[in-house]
C-alpha positions as a Python dict, from the first residue, in 0.01 Angstrom:
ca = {
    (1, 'X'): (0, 0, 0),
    (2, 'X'): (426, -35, 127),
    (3, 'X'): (653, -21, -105),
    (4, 'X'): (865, -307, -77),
    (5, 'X'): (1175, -116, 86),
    (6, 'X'): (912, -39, 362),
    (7, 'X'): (748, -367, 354),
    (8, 'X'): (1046, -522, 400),
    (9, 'X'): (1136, -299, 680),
    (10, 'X'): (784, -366, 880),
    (11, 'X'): (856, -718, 841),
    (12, 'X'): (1217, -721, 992),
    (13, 'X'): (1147, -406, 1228),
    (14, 'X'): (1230, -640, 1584),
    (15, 'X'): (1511, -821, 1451),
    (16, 'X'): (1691, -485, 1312),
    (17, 'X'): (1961, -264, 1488),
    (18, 'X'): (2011, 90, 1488),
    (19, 'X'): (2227, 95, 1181),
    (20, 'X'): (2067, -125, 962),
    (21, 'X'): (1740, 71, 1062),
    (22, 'X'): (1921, 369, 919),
    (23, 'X'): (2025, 195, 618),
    (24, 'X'): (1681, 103, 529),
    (25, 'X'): (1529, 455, 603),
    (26, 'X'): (1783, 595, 376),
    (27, 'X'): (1674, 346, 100),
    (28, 'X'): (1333, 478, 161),
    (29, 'X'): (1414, 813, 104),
    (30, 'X'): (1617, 784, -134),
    (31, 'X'): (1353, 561, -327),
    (32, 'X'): (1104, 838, -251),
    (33, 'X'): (1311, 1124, -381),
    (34, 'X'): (1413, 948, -726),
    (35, 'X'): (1092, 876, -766),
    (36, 'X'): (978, 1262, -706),
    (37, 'X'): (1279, 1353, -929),
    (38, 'X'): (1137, 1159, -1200),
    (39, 'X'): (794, 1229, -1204),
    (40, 'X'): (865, 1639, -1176),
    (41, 'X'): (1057, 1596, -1466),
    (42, 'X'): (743, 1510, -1679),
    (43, 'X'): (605, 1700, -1953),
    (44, 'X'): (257, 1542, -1824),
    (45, 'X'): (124, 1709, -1491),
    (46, 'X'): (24, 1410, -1240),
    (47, 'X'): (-254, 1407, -959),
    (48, 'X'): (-250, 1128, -736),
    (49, 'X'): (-615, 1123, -565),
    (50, 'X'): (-778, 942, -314),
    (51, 'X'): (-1106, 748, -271),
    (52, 'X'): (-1239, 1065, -85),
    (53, 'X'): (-1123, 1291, -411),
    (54, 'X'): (-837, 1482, -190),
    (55, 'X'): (-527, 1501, -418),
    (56, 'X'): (-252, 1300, -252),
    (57, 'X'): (54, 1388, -489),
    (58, 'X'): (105, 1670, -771),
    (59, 'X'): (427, 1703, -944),
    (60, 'X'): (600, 2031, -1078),
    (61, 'X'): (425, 2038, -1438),
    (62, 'X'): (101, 2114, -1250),
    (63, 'X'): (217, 2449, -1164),
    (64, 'X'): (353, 2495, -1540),
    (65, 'X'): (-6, 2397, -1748),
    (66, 'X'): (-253, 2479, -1422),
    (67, 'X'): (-98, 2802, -1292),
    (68, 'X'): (-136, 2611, -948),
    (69, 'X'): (157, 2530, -675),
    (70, 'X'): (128, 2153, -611),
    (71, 'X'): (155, 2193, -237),
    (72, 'X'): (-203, 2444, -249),
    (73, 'X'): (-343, 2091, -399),
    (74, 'X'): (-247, 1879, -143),
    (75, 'X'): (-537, 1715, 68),
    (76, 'X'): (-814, 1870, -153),
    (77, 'X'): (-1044, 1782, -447),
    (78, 'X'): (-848, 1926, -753),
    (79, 'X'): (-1145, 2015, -898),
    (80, 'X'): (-1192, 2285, -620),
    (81, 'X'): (-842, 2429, -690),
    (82, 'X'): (-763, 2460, -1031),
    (83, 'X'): (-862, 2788, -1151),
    (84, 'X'): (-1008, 2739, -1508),
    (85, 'X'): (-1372, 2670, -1560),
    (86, 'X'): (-1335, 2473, -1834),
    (87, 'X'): (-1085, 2202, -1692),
    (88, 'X'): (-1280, 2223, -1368),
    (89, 'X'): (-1615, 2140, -1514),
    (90, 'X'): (-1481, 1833, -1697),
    (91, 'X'): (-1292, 1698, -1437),
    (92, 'X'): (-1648, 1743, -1222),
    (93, 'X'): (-1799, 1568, -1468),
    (94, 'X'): (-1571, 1298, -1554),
    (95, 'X'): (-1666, 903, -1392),
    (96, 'X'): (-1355, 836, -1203),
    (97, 'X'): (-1407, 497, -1174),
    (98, 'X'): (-1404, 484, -1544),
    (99, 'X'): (-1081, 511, -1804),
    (100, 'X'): (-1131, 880, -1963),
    (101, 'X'): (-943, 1007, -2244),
    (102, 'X'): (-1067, 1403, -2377),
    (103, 'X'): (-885, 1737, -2477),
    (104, 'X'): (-1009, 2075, -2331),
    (105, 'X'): (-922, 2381, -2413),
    (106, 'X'): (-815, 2626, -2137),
    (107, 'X'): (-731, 2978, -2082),
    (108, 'X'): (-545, 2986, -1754),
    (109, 'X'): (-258, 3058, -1726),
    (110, 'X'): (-239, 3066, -2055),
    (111, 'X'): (-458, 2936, -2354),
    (112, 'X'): (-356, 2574, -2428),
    (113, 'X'): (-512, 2293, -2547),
    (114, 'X'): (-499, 2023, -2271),
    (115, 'X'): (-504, 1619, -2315),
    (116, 'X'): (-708, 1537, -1998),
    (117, 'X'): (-662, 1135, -1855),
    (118, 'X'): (-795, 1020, -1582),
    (119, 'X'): (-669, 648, -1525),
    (120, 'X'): (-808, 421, -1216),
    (121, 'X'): (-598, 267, -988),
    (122, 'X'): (-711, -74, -865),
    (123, 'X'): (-734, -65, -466),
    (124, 'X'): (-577, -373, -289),
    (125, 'X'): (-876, -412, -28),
    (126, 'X'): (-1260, -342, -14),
    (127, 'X'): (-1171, -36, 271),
    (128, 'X'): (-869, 121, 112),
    (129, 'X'): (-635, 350, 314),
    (130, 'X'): (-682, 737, 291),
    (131, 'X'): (-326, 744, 196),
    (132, 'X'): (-385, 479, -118),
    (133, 'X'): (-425, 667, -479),
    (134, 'X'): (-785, 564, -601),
    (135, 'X'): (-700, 729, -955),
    (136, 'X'): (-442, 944, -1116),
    (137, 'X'): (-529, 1271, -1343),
    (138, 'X'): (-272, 1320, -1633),
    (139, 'X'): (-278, 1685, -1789),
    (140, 'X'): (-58, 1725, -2144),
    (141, 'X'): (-13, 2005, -2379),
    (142, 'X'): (-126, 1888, -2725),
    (143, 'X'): (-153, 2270, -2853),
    (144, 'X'): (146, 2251, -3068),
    (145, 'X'): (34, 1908, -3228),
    (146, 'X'): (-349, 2086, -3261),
    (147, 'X'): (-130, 2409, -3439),
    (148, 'X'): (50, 2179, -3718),
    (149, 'X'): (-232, 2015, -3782),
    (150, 'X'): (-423, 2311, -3876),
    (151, 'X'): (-140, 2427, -4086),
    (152, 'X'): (-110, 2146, -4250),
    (153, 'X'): (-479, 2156, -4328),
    (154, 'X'): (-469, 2526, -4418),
    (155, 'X'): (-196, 2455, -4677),
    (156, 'X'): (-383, 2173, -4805),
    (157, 'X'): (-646, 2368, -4888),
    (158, 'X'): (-393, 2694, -5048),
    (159, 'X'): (-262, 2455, -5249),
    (160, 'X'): (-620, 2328, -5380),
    (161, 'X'): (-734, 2663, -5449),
    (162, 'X'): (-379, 2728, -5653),
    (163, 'X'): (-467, 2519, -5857),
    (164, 'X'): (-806, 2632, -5899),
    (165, 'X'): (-761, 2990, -5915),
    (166, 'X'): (-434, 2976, -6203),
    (167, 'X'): (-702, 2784, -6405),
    (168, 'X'): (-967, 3015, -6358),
    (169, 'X'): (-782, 3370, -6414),
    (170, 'X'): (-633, 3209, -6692),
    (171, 'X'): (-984, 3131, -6837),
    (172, 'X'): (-1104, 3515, -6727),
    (173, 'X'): (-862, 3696, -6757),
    (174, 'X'): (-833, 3770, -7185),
    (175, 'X'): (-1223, 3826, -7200),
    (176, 'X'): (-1256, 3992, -6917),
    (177, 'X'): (-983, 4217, -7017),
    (178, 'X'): (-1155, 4293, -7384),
    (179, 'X'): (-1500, 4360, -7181),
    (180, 'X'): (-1325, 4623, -6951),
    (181, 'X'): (-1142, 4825, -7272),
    (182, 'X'): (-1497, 4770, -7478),
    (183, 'X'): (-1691, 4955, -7190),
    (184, 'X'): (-1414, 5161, -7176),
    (185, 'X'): (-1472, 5287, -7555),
    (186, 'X'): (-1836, 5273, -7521),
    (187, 'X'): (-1835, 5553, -7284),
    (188, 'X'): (-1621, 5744, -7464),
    (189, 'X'): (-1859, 5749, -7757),
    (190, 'X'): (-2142, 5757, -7592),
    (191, 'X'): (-2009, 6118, -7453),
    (192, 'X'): (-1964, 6249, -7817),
    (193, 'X'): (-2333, 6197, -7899),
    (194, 'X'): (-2596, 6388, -7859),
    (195, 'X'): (-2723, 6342, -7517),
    (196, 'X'): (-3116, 6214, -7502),
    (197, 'X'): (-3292, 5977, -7289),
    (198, 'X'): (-3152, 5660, -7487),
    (199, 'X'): (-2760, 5721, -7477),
    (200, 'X'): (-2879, 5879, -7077),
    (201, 'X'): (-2987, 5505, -7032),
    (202, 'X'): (-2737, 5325, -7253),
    (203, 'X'): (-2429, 5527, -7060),
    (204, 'X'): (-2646, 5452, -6699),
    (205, 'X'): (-2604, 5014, -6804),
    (206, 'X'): (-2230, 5111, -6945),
    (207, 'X'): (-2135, 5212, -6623),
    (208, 'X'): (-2255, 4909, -6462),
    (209, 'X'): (-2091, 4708, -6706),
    (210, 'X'): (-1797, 4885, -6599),
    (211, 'X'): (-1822, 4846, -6192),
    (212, 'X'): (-1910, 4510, -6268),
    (213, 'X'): (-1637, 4416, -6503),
    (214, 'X'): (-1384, 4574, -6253),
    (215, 'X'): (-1508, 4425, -5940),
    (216, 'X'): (-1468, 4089, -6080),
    (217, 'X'): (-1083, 4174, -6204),
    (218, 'X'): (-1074, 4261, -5830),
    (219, 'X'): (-1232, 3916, -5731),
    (220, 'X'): (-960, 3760, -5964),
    (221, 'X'): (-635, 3944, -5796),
    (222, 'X'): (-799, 3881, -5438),
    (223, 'X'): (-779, 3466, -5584),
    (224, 'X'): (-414, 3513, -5690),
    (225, 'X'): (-306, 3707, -5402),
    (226, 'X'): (-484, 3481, -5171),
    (227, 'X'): (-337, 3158, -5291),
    (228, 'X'): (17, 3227, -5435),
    (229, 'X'): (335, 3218, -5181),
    (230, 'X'): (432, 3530, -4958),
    (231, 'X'): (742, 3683, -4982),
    (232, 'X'): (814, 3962, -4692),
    (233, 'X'): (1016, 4260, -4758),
    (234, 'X'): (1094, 4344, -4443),
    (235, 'X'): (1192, 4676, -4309),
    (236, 'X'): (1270, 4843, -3993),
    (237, 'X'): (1001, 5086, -3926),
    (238, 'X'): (686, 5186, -3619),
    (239, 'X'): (351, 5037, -3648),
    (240, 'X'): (232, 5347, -3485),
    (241, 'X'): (319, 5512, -3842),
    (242, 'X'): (184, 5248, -4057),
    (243, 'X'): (-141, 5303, -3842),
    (244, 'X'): (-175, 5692, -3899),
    (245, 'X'): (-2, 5650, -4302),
    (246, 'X'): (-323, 5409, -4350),
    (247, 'X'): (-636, 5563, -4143),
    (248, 'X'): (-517, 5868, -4390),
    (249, 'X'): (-533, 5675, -4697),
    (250, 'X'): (-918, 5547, -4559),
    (251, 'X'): (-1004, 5935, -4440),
    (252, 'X'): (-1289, 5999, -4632),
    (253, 'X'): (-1409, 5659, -4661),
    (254, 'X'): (-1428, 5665, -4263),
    (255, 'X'): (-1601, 6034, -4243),
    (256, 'X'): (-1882, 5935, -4530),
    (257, 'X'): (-1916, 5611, -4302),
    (258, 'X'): (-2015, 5873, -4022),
    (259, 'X'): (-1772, 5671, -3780),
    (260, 'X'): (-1562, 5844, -3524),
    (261, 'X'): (-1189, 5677, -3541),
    (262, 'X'): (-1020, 5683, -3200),
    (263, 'X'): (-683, 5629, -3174),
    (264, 'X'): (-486, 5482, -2844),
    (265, 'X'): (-126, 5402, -2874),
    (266, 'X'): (87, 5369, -2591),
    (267, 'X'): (494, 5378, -2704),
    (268, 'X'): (588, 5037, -2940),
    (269, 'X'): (959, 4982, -3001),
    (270, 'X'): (1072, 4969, -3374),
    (271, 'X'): (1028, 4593, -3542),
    (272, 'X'): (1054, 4451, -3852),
    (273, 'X'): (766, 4396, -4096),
    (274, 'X'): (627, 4425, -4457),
    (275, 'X'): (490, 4757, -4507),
    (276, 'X'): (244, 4698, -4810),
    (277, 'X'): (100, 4344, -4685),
    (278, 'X'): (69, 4465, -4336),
    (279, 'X'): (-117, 4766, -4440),
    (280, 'X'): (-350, 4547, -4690),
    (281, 'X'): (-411, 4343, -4359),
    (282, 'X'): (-479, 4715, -4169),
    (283, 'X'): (-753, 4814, -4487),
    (284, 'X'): (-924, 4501, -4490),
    (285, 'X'): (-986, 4500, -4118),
    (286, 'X'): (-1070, 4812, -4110),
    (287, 'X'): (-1333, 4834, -4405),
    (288, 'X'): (-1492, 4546, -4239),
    (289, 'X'): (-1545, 4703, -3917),
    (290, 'X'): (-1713, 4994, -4163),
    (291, 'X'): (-1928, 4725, -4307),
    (292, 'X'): (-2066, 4631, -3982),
    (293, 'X'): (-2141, 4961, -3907),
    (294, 'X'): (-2382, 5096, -4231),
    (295, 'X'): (-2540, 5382, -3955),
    (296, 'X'): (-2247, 5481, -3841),
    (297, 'X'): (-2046, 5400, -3485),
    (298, 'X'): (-1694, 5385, -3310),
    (299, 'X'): (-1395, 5239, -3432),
    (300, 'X'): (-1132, 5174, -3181),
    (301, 'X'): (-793, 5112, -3249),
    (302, 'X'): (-524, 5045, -2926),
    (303, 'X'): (-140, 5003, -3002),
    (304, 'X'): (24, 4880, -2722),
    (305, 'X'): (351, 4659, -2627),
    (306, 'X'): (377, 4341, -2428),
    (307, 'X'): (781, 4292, -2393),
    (308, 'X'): (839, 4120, -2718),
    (309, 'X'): (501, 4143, -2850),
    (310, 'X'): (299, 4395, -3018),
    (311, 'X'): (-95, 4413, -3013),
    (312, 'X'): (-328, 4601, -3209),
    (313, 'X'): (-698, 4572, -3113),
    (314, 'X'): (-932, 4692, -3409),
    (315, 'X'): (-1289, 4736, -3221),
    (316, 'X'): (-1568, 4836, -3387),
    (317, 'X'): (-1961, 4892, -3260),
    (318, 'X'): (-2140, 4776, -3487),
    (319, 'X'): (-2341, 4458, -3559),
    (320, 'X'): (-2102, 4161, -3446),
    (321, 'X'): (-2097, 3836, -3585),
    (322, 'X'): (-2347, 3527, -3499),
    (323, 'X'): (-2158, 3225, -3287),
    (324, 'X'): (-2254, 3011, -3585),
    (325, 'X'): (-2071, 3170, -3820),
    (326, 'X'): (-1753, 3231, -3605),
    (327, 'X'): (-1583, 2921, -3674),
    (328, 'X'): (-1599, 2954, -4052),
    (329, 'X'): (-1424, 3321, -4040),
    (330, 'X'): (-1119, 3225, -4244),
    (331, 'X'): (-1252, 2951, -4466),
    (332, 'X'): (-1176, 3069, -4769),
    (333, 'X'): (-1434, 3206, -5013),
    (334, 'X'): (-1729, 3226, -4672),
    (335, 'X'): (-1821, 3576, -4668),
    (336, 'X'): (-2139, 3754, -4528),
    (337, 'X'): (-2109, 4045, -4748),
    (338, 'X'): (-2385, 4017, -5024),
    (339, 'X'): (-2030, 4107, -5254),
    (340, 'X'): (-1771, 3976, -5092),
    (341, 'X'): (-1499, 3751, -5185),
    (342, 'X'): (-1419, 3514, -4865),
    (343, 'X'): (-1091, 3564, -4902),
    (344, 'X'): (-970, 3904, -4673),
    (345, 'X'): (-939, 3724, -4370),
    (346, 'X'): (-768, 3422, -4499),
    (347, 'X'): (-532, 3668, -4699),
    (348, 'X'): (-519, 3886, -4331),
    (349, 'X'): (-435, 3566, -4190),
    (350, 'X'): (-154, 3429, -4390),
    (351, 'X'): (33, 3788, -4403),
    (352, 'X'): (6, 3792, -4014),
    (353, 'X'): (159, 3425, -3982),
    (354, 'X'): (420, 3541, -4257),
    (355, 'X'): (538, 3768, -3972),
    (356, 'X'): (512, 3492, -3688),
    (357, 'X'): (206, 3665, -3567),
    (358, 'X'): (-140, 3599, -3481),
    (359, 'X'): (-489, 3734, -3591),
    (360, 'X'): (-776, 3640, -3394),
    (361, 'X'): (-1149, 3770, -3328),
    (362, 'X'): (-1368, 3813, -3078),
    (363, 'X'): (-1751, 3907, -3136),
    (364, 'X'): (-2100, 3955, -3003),
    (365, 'X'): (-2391, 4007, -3185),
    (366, 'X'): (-2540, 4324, -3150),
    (367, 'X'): (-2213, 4438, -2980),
    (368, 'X'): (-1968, 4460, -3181),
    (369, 'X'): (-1630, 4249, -3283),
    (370, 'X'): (-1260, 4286, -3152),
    (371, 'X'): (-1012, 4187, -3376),
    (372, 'X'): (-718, 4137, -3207),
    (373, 'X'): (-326, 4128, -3461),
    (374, 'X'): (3, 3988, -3247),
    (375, 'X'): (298, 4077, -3394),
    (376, 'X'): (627, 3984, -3270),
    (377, 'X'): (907, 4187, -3180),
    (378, 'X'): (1206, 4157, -3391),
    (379, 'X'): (1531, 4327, -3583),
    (380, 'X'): (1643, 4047, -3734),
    (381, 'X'): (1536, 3856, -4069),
    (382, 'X'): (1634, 3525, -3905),
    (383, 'X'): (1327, 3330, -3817),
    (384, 'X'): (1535, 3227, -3454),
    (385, 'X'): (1486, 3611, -3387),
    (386, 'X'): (1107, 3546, -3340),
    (387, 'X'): (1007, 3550, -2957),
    (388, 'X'): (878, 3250, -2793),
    (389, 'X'): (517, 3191, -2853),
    (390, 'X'): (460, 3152, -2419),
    (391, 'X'): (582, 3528, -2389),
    (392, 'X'): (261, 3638, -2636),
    (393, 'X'): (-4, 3894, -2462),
    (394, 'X'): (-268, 3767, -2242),
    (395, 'X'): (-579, 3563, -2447),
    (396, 'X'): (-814, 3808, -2267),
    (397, 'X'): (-1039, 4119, -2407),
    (398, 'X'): (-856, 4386, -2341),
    (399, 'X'): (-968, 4667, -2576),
    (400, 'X'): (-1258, 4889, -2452),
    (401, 'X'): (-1613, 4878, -2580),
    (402, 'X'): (-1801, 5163, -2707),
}
């Protein structure tokens, strides 16, 4: 359909001279390049498409959430060009003569978390033009809304379990104190009596008095740790060292695991970060990887630097983790260890966002799990020292598979 600059012009065109012809192509133009101006401006990407389903008009955000120039859109079906599956498949799917409103989540360029619109256009006669828009597609980034959400959520829920968890070790913790020093003086006397088959069997049920006793005093500090507030003390120091300082503290637990440890570190610059609670994070990775291999396997570990990033990989061989059990991962107190708390990955988890990192997981059954920490780059306690969240590694598997 004309705009009215150009209707106006078609109308007019015999009665007009040479200069007023110019002054109305100007207005055109410059109607058309405001317009451009405006729309490439938008933190929404825009697709104007035809009746036919060949893209008409893109602006510049396009290229920013698609990965795609604008002009390689131009005069075909958008859902031929863009280059991730997901947002192709929907937008294959979607009715286009019907108002759609959905969010997919994407991994090219980057991984985001797109609002997808599609919005008809009403057509002004029965044959419309080639040129006329039959329907726009709107694209927005809603991943930062989607991230404080779940923060907000996952403090919710800390705060819940707070108070929870004081109540509880307050309840536990005198008698389970007095049952750990009883079993504690039991054994002692039971080793200055004669030994026979009964104070055998009574020092045999002792000592699983004691594991037991001390494995719950364990479940009780893994509540308290996991639910009172971080504080970092950070220091300048190599992850590369924290890495070998650790694997040495878990030696012999890794060699009676029969699992071979191989190490891959490419160079990492020096950055600031809590050495105890990032090598609690290291430990509790790592013994679950040893978990999930009870005959034995491969752990991998790769150190390696993406300009302002750091990324460990932890990959293990061993039995993976079932797709519906994935989601639940850091929900606290969901384990799949007959003995397990639930709470290692949520405590991984809130260490690695103390740092302005990321933890995240990637498994198959049978296969084996990747478990993937981002840490950023930084010599400077100031939280404005943290890199920008765009400049993180690629969302991709890229630790090898044994």
């Amino acid at each position: 359909m004309p705009r009215p600059v150009t209707r106006k012009l078609l109308e007019h065109l015999s009665r007009l001279d040479r200069e007023q012809l110019e002054h109305y192509l100007e207005r055109a133009l410059h109607n058309e390049h405001l317009l451009r101006t405006i729309l490439d401006t938008m933190a929404e990407a825009v697709i104007a498409v035809n009746h036919h389903g060949s893209a008409l008009f893109a602006n510049a955000t396009v290229h920013d959430l698609t990965g795609v120039q604008p002009d390689d859109i131009i005069g075909r079906p958008p859902s031929d060009v863009l280059r991730d599956p997901a947002l192709r498949d929907a937008l294959r799917a979607a009715d286009t003569n019907a108002y759609l409103s959905r969010e997919v989540t994407v991994t090219y360029p980057r991984r985001l978390c797109l609002m997808l619109q599609i919005i008809p256009l009403p057509l002004s006669s029965p044959l419309p033009h080639p040129d006329q828009p039959a329907y726009l597609i709107l694209l927005r980034d809603v991943s930062e809304q989607h991230s404080s959400s779940r923060d907000r959520e996952r403090e919710s829920r800390l705060e819940t379990m707070r108070l929870l968890t004081a109540g509880v070790a307050h309840e536990i913790g005198n008698p389970l104190s007095a049952l750990i020093l009883h079993t504690q003086l039991m054994a002692r006397t039971l080793k200055r009596l004669p030994s026979t088959p009964e104070t055998r069997e009574l020092s045999r049920i002792n000592a699983v008095l004691q594991e037991e006793s001390q494995r719950l005093k364990r479940i009780v500090g893994d509540f308290l740790n996991a639910v009172r507030p971080l504080s970092l003390q950070l220091t300048l120091g190599h992850l590369n060292e924290l890495l070998d300082e650790t694997f040495e503290l878990l030696y012999s637990e890794i060699e009676s695991r029969k699992v071979a440890l191989i190490k891959r570190y490419s160079t990492l610059p020096p950055t600031l970060f809590d050495r105890d609670q990032l090598r609690g994070v290291i430990i509790n990775i790592v013994r679950n990887a040893l978990d999930a291999m009870p005959n034995g396997g491969t752990l991998t570990v790769t150190a390696r630097n993406h300009g302002d990033w750091i990324e460990l990989c932890f990959s293990d061989d061993g039995c993976g983790i079932p797709p519906d059990k994935f989601s639940q991962l850091f929900k606290p107190f969901f384990t799949t260890k007959p003995h397990g708390s639930g709470l290692g990955l949520l405590m991984a988890q809130r260490v690695t966002h103390a740092h302005g990192g990321t933890i995240r997981l990637q498994s198959q059954p049978g296969r084996g799990t990747d478990v993937f920490l981002e840490l950023p780059v930084r010599h400077t306690v100031d939280r404005r020292s943290l890199p920008s969240p765009s400049s993180r590694p690629p969302d991709e598997k890229t630790c090898p598979r044994h």
